[in-house]
DSSP file (Angstrom, degrees, kcal/mol; ACC not computed):
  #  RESIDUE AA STRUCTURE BP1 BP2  ACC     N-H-->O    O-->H-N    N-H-->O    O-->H-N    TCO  KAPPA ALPHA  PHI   PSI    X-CA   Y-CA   Z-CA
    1    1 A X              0   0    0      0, 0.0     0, 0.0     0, 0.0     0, 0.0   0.000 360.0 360.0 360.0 140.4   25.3   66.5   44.1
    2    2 A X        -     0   0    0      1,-0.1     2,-0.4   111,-0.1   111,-0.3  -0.227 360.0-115.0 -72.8-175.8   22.1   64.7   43.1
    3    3 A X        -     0   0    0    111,-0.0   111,-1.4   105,-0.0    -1,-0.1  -0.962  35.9-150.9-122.5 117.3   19.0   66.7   42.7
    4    4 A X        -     0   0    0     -2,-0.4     2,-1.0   109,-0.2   114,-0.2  -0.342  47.6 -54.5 -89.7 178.0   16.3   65.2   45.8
    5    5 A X        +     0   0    0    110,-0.1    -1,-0.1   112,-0.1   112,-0.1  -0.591  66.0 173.6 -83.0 115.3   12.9   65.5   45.1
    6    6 A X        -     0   0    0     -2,-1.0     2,-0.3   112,-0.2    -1,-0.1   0.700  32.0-103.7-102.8-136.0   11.3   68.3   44.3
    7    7 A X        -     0   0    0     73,-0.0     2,-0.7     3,-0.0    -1,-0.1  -0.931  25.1-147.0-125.8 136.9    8.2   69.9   43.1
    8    8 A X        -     0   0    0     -2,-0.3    73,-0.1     1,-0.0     2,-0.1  -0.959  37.1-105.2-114.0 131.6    7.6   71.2   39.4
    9    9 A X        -     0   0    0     -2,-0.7    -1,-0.0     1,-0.1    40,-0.0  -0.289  35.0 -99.1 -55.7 147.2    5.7   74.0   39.2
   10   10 A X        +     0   0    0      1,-0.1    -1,-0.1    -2,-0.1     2,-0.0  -0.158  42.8 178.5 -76.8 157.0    1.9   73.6   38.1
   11   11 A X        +     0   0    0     -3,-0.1     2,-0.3     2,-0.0    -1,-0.1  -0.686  23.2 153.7-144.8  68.5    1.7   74.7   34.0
   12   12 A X        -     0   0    0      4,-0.0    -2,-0.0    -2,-0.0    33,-0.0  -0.977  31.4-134.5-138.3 175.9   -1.6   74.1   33.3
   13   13 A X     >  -     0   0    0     -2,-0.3     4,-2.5     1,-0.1     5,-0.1   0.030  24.5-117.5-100.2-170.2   -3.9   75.7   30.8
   14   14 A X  T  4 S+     0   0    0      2,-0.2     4,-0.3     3,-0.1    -1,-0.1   0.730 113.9  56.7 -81.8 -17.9   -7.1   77.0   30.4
   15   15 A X  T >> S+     0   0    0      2,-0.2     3,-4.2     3,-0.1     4,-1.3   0.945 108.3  48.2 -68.6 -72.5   -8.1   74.3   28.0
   16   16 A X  H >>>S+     0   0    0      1,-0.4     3,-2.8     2,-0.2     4,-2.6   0.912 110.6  52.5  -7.0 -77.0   -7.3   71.5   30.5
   17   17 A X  H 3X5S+     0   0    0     -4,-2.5     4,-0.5     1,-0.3    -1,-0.4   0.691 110.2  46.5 -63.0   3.3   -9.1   73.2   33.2
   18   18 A X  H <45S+     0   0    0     -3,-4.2    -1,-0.3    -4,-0.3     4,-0.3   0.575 108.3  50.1-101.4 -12.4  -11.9   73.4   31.4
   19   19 A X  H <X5S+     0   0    0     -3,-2.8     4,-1.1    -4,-1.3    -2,-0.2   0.594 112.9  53.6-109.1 -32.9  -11.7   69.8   30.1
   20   20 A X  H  X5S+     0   0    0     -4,-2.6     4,-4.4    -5,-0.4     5,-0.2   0.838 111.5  49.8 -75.1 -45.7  -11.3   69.0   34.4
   21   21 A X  H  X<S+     0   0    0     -5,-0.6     4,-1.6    -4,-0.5     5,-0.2   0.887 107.4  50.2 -73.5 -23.8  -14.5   71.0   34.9
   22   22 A X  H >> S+     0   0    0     -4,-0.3     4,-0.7     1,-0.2     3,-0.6   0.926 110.2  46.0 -85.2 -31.2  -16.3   69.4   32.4
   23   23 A X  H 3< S+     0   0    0     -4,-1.1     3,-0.4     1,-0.2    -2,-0.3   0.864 111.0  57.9 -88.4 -31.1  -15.6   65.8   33.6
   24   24 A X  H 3X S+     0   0    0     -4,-4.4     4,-1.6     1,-0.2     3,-0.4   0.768 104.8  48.2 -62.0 -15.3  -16.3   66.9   37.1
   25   25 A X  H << S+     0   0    0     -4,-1.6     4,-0.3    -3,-0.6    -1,-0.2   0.682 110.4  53.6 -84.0 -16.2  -19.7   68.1   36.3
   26   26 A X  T  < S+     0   0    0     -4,-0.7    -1,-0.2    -3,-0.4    -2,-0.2   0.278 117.7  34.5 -98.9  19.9  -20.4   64.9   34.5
   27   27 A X  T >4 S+     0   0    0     -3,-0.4     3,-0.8     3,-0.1     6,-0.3   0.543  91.0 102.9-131.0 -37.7  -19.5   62.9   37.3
   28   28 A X  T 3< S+     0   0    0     -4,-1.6    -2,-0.1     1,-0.3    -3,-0.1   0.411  82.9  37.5 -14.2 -60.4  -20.7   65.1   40.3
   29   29 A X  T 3  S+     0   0    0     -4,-0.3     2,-0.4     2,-0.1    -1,-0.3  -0.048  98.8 121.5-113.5  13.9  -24.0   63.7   41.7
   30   30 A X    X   -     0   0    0     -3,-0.8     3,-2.7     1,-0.0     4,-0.2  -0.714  69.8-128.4-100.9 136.4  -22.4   60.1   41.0
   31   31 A X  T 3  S+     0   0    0     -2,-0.4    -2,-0.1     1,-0.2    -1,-0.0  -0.383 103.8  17.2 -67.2 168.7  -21.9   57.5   43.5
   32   32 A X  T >  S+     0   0    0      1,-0.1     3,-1.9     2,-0.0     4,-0.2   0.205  80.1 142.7  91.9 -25.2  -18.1   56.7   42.9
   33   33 A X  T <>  +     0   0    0     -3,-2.7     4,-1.1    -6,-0.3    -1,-0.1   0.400  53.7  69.7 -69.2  -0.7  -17.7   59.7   41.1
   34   34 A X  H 3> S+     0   0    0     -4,-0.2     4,-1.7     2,-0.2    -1,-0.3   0.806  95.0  51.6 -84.3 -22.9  -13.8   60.3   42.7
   35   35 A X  H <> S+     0   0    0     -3,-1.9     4,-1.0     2,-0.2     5,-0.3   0.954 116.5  40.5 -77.5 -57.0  -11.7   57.1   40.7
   36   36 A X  H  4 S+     0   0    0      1,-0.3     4,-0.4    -4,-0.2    -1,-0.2   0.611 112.4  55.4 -65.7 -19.9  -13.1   58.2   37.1
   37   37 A X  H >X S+     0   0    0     -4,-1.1     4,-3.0     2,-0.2     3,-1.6   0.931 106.3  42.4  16.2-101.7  -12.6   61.2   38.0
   38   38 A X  H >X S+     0   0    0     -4,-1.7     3,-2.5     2,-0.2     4,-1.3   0.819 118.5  66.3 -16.8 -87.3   -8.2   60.8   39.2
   39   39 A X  H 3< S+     0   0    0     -4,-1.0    -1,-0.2     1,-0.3    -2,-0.2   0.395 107.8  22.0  -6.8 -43.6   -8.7   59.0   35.9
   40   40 A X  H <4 S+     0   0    0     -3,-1.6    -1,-0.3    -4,-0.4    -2,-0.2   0.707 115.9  61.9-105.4 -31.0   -9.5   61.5   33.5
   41   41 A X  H <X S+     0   0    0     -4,-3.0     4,-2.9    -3,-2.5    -2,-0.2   0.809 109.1  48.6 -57.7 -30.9   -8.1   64.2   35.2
   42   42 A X  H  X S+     0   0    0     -4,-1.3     4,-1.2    -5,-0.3    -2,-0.2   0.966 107.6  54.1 -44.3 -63.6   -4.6   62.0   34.7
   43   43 A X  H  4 S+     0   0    0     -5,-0.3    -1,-0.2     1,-0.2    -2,-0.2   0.593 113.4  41.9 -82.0 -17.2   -5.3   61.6   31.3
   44   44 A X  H  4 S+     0   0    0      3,-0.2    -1,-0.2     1,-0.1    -2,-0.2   0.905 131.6  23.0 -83.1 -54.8   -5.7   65.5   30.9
   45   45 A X  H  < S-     0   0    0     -4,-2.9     2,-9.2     2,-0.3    -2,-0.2  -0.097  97.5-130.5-101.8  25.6   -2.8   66.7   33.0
   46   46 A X  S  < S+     0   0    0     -4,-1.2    32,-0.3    -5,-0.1    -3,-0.1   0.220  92.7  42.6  49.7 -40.3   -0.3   63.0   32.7
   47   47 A X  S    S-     0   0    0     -2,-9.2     2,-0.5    -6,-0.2    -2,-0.3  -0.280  87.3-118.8-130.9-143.9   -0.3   63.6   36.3
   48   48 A X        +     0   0    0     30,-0.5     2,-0.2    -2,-0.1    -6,-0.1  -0.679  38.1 177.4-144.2  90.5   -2.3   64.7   39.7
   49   49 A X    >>  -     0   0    0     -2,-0.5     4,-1.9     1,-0.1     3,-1.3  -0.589  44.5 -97.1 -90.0 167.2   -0.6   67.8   40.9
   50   50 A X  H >> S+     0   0    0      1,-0.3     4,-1.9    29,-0.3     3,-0.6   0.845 122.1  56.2 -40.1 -44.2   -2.0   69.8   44.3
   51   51 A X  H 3> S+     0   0    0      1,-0.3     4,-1.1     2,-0.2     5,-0.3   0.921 110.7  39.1 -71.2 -43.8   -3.9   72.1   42.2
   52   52 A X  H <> S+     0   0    0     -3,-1.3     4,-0.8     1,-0.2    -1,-0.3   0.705 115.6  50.8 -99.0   7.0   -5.8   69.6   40.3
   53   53 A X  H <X S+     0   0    0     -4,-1.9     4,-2.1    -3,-0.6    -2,-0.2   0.815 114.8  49.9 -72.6 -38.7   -6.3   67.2   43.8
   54   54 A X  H  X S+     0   0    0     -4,-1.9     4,-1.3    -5,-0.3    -2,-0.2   0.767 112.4  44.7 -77.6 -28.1   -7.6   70.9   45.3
   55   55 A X  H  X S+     0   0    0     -4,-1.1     4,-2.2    -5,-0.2     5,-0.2   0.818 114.0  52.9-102.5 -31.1  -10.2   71.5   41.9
   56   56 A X  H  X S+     0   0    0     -4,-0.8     4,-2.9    -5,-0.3    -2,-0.2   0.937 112.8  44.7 -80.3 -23.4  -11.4   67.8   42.3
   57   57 A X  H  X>S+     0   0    0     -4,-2.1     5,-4.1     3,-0.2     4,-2.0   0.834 112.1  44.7 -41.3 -45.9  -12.1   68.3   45.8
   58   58 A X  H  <5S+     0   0    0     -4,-1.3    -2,-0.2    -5,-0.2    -3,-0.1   0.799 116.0  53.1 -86.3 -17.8  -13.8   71.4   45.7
   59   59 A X  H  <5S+     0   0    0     -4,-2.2    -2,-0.2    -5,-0.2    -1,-0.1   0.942 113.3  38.8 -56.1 -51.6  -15.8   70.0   42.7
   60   60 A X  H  <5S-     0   0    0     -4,-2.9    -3,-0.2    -5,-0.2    -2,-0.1   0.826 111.0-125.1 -66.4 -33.7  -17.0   66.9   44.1
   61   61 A X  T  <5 +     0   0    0     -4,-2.0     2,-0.2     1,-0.3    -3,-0.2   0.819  69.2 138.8  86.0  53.1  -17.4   69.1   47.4
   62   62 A X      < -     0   0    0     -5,-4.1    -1,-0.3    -6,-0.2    -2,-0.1  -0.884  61.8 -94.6-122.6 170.6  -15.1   66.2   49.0
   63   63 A X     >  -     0   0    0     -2,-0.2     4,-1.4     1,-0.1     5,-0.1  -0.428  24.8-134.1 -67.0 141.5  -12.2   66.5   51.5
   64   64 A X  H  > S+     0   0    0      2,-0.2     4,-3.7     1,-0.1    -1,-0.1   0.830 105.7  68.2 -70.0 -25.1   -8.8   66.6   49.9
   65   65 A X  H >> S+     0   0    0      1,-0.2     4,-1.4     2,-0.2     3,-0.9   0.972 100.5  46.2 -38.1 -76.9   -7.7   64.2   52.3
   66   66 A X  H 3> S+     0   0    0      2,-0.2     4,-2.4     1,-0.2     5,-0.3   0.694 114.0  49.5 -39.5 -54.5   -9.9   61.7   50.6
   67   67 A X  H 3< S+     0   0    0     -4,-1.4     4,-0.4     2,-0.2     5,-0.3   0.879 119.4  36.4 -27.2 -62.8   -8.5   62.9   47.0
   68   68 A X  H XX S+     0   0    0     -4,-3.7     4,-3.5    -3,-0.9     3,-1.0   0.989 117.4  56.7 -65.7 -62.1   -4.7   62.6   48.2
   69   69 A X  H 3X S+     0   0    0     -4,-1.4     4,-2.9     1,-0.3    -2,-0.2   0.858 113.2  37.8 -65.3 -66.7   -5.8   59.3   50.4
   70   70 A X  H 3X S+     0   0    0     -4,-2.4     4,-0.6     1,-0.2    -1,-0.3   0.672 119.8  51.1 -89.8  -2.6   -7.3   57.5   47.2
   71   71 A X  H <4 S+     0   0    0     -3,-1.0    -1,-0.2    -4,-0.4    -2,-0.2   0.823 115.6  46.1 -80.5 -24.9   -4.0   59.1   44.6
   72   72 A X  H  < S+     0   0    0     -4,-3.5    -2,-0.2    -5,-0.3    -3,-0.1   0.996 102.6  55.0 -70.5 -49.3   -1.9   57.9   46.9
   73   73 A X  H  < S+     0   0    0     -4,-2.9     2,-0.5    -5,-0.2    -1,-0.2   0.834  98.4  72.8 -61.7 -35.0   -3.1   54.8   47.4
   74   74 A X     <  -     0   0    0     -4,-0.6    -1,-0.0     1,-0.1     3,-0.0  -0.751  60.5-151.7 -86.2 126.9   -3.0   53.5   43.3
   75   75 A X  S    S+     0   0    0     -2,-0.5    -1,-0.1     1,-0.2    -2,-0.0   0.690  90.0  72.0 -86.4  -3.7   -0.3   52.9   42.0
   76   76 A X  S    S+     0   0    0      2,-0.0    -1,-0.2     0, 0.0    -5,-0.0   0.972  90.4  79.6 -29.9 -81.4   -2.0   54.0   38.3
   77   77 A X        -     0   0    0      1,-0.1     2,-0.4   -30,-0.0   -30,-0.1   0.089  68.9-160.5 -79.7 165.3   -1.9   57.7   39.5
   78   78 A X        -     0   0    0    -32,-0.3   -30,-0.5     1,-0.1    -1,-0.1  -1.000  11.8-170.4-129.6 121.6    1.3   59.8   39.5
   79   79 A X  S    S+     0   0    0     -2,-0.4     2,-0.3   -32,-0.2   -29,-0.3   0.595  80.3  55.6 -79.5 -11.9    1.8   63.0   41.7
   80   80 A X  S    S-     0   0    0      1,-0.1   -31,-0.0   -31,-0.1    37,-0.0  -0.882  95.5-112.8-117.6 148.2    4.8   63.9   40.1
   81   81 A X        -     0   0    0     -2,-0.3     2,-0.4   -73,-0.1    -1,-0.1  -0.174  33.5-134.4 -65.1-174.6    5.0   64.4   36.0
   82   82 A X        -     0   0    0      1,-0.2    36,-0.1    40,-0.1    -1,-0.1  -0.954  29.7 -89.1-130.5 132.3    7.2   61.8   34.4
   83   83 A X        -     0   0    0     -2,-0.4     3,-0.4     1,-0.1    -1,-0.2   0.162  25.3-111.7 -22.4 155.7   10.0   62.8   31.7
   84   84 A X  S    S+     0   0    0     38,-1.4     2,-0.3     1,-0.3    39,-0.2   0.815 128.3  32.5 -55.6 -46.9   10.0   63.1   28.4
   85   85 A X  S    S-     0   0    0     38,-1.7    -1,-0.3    37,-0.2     2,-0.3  -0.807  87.5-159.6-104.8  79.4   12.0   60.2   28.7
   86   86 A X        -     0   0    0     -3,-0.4    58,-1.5    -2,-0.3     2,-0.7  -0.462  11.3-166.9 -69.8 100.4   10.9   57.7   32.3
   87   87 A X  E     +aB 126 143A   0     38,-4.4    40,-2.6    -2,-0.3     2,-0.4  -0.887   9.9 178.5-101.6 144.2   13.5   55.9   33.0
   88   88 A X  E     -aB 127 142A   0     54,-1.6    54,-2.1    -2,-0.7     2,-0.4  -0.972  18.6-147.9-149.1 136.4   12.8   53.0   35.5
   89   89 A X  E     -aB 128 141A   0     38,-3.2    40,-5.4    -2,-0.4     2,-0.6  -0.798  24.6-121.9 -97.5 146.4   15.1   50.3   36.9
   90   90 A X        +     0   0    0     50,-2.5    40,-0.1    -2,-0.4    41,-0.1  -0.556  28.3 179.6 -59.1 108.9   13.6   46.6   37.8
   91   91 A X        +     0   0    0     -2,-0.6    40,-0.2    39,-0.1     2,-0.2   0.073  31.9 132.0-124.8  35.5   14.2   46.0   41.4
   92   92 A X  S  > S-     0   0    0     38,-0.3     4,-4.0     1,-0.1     5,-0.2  -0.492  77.6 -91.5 -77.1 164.6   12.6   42.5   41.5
   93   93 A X  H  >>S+     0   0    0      2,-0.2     4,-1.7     1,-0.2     5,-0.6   0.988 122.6  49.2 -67.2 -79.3   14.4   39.9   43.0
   94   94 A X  H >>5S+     0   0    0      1,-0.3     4,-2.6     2,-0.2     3,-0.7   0.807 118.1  38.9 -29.1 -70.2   16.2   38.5   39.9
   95   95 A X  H 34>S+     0   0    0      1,-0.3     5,-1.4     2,-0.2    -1,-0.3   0.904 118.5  48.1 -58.6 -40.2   17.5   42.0   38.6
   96   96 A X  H ><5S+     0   0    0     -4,-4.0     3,-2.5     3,-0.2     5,-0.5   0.889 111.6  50.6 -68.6 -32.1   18.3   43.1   42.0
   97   97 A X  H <<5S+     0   0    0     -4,-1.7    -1,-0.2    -3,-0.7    -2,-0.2   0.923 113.4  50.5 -50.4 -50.0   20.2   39.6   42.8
   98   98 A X  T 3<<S-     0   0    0     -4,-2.6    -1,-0.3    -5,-0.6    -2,-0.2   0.333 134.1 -82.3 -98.1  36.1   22.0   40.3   39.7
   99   99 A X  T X>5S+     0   0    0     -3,-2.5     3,-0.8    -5,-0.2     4,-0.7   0.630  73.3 139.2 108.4  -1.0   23.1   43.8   40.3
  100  100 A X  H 3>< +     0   0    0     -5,-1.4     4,-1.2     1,-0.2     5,-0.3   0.826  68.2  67.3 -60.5 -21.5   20.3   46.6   39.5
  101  101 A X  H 34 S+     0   0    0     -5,-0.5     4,-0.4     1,-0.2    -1,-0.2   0.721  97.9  49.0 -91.9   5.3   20.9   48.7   42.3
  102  102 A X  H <> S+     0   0    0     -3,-0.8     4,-1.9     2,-0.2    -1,-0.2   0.636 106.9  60.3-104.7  -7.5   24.4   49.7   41.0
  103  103 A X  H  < S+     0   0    0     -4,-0.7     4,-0.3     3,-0.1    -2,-0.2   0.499 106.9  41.6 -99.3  27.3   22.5   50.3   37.9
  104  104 A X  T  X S+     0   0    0     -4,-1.2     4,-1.5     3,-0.1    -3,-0.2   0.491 117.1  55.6 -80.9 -22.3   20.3   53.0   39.8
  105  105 A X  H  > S+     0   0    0     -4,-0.4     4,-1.4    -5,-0.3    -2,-0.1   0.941 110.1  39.7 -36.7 -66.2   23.6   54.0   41.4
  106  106 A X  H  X S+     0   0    0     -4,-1.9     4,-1.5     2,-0.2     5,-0.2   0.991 117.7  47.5 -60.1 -58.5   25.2   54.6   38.4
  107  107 A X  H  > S+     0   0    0     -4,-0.3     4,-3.2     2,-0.2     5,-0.4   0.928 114.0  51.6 -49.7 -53.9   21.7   56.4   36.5
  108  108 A X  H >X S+     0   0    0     -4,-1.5     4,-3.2     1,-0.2     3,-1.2   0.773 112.4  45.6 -47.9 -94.5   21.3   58.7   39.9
  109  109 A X  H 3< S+     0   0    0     -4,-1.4    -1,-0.2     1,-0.3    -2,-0.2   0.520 121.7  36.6  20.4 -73.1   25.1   59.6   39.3
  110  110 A X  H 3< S+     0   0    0     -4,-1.5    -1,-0.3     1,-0.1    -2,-0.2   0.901 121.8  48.8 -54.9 -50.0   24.6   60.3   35.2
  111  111 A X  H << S-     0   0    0     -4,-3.2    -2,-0.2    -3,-1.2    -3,-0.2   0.678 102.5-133.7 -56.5 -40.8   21.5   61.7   35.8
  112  112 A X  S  < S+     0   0    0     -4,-3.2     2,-0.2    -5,-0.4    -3,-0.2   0.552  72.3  92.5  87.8  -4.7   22.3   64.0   38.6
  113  113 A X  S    S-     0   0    0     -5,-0.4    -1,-0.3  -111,-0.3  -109,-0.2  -0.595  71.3-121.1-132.4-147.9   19.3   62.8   40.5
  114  114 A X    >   -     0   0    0   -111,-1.4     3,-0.7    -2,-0.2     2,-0.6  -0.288  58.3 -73.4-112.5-143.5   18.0   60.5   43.1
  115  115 A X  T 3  S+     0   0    0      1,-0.3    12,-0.2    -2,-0.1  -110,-0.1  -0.885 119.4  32.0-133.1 121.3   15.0   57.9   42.1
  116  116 A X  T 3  S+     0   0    0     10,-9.9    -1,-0.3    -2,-0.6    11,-0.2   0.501  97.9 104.7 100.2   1.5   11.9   59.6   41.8
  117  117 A X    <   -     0   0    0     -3,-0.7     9,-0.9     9,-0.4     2,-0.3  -0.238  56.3-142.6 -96.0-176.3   13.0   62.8   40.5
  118  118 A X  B     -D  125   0B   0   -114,-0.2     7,-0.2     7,-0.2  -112,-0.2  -0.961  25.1-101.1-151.2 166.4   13.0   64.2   37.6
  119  119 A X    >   -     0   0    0      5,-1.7     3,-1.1    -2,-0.3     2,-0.1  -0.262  31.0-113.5 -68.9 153.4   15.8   66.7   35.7
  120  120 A X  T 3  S+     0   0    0      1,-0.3    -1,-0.1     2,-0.1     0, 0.0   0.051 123.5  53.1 -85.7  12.7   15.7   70.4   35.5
  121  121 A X  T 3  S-     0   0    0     -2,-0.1    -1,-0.3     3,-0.1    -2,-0.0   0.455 100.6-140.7-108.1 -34.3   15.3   70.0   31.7
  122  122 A X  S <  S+     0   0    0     -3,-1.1   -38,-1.4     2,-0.2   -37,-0.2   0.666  73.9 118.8  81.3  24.6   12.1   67.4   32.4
  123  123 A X  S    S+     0   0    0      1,-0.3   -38,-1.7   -40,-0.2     2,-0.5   0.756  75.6  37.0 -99.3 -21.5   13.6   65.4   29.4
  124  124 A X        -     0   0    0    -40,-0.2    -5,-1.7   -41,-0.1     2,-0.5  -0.823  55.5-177.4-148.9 141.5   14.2   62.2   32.4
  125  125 A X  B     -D  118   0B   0     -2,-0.5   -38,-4.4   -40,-0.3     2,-0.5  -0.823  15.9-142.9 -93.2 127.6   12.6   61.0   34.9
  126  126 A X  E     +a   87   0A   0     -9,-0.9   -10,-9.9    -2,-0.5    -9,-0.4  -0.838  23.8 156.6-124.9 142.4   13.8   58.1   37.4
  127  127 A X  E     -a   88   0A   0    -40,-2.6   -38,-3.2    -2,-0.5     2,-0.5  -0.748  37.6-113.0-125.3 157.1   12.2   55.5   39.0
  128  128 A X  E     -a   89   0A   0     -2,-0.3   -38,-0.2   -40,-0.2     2,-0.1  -0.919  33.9-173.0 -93.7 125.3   12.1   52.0   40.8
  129  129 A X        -     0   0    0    -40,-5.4     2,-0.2    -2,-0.5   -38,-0.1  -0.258  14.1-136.7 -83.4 173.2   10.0   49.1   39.2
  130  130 A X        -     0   0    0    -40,-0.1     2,-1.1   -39,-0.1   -38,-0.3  -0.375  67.9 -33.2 -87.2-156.9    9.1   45.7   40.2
  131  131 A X        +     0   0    0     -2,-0.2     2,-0.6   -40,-0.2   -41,-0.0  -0.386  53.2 179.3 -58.3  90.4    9.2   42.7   38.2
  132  132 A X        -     0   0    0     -2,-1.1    -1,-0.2     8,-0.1   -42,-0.0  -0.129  62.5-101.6 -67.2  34.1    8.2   44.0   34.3
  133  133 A X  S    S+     0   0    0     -2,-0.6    -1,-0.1     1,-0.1    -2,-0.1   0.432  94.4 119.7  73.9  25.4    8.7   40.1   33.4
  134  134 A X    >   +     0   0    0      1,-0.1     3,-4.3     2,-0.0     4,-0.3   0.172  27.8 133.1-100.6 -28.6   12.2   40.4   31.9
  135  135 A X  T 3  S+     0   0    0      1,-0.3     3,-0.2     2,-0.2    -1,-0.1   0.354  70.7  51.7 -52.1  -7.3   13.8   38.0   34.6
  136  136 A X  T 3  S+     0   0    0     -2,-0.3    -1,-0.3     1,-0.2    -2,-0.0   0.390 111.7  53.4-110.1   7.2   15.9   35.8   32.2
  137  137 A X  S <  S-     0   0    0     -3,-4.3    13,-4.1    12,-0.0    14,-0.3   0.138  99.9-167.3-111.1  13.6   17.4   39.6   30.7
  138  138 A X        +     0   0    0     -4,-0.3    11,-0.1    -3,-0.2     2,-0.0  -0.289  55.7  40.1 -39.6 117.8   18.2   40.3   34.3
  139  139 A X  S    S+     0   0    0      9,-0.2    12,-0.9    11,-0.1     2,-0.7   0.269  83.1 172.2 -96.2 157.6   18.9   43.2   35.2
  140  140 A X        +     0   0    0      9,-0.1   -50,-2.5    10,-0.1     2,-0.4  -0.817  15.3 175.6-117.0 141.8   16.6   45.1   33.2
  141  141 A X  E     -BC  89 148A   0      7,-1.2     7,-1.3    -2,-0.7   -52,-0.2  -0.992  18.5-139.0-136.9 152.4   15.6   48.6   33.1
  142  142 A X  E     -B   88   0A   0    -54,-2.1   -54,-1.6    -2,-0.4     2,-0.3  -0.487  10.8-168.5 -79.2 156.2   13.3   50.4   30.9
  143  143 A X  E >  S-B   87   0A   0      3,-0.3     3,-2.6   -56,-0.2   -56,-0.2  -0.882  76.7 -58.0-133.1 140.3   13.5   54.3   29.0
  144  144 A X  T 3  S-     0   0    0    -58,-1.5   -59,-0.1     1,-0.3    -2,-0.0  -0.310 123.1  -9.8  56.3-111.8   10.0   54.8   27.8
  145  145 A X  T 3  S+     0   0    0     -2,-0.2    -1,-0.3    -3,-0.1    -3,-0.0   0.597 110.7 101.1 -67.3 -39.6    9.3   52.1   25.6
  146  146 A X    <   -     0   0    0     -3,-2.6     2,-0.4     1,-0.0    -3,-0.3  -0.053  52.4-158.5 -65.3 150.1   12.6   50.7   25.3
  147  147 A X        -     0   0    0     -5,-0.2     2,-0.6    -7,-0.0    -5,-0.2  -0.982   8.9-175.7-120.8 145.0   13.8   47.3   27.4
  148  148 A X  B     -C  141   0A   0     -7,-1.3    -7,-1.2    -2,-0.4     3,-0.3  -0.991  18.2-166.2-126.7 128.2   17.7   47.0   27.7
  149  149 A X        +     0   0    0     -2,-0.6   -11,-0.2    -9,-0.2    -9,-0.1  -0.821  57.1  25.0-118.8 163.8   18.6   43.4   29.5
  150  150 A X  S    S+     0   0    0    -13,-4.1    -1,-0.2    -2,-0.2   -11,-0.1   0.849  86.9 174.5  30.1  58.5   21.4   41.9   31.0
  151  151 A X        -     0   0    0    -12,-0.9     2,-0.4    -3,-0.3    -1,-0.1  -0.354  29.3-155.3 -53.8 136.8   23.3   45.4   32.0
  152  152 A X    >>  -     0   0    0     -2,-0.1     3,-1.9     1,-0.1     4,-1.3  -0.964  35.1-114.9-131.3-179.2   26.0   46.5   33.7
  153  153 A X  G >4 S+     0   0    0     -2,-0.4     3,-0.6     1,-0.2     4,-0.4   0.945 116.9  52.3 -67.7 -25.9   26.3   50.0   35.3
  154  154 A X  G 34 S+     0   0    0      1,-0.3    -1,-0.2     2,-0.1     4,-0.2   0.283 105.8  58.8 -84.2  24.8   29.8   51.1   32.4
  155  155 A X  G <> S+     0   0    0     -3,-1.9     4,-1.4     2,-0.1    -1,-0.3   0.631  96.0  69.9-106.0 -30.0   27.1   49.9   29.5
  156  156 A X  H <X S+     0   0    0     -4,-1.3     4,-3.3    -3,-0.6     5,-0.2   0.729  81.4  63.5 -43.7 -52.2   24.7   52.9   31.2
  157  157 A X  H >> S+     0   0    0     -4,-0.4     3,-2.1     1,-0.2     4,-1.6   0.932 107.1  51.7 -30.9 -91.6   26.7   56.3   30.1
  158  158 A X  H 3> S+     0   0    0      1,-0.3     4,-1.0     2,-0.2    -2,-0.2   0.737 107.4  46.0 -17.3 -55.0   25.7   55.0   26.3
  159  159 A X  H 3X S+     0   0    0     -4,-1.4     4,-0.5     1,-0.2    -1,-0.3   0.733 105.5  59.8 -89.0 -15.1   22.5   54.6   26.6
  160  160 A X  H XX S+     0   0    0     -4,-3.3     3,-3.1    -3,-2.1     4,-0.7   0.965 103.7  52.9 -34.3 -71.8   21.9   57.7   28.3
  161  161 A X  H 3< S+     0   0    0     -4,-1.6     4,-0.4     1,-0.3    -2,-0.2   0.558  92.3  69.3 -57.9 -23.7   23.2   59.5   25.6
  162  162 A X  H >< S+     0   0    0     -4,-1.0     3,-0.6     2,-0.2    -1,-0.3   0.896 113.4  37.1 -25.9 -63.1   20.8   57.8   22.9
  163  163 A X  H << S+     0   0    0     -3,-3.1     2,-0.4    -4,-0.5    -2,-0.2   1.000 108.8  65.2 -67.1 -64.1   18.0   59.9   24.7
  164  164 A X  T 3<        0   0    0     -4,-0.7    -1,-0.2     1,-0.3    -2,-0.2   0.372 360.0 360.0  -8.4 -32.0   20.2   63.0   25.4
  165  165 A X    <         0   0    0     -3,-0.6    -1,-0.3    -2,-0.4    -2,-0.1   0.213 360.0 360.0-121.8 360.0   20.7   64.0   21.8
């Protein structure tokens, strides 16, 4: 059974929050002050969990709606952490034409979760792309850094296992 999407409980420290507090005070009385703000708070904690949407609200002394409204809405922020390893399949028209959604089939399947999750080790995360600009290595997916083109789902087991070890 895949693993649906879940929530990871919040880990973060007292340097972080302190690092949150300090870029909200230095942002505070600024018109704008809520993107640079996401921005840097990302860049403390890789992602924007409820706790730190809840401290930039009550910092800016804005609704959280508004917070949530403008994370949601860019696709830059992330509400959920990302792996140690972020795997993400291309589902632009070329890779999907040529077969990427049997290789999210297959990754869900290896993985043990669905797209958008991430593993109970946190070593991968999986996702859907658009076009990364790959189209003549169709289909492509990424793990981190890495590009693999022209795939099929029985090449996938292997290159799991790269990360795995």
């Amino acid at each position: 059974m895949k693993k649906k999407l879940t929530s990871v409980p919040f880990t973060g420290t007292p340097e972080q929050k302190a690092a949150l507090d300090a870029v909200i005070a230095q942002h505070k009385d600024e018109e704008g002050a809520l993107m640079p703000v996401l921005q840097k708070a990302q860049d403390i904690y890789g992602y924007l969990p409820v706790e730190v949407q809840n401290a930039i609200a009550d910092g800016l002394d804005i609704p959280v709606s508004e917070v949530f409204g403008v994370a949601t809405f860019y696709s830059q922020f992330l509400l959920n952490p990302k792996g140690q390893y972020p795997v993400a399949v291309c589902l632009g028209t070329a890779c999907y034409v040529k077969g990427a959604g049997k290789l999210m089939e297959k990754l869900e399947s290896i993985l043990g979760i669905e797209c958008g999750a991430l593993t109970d080790d946190l070593k991968f995360s999986l996702e859907a792309t658009r076009c990364i600009g790959a189209c003549g290595l169709a289909p492509v997916l990424t793990i981190g850094e890495d590009v693999y083109g022209r795939l099929t789902p029985d090449m996938l087991p292997d290159i799991v296992k790269k990360y795995q070890n």
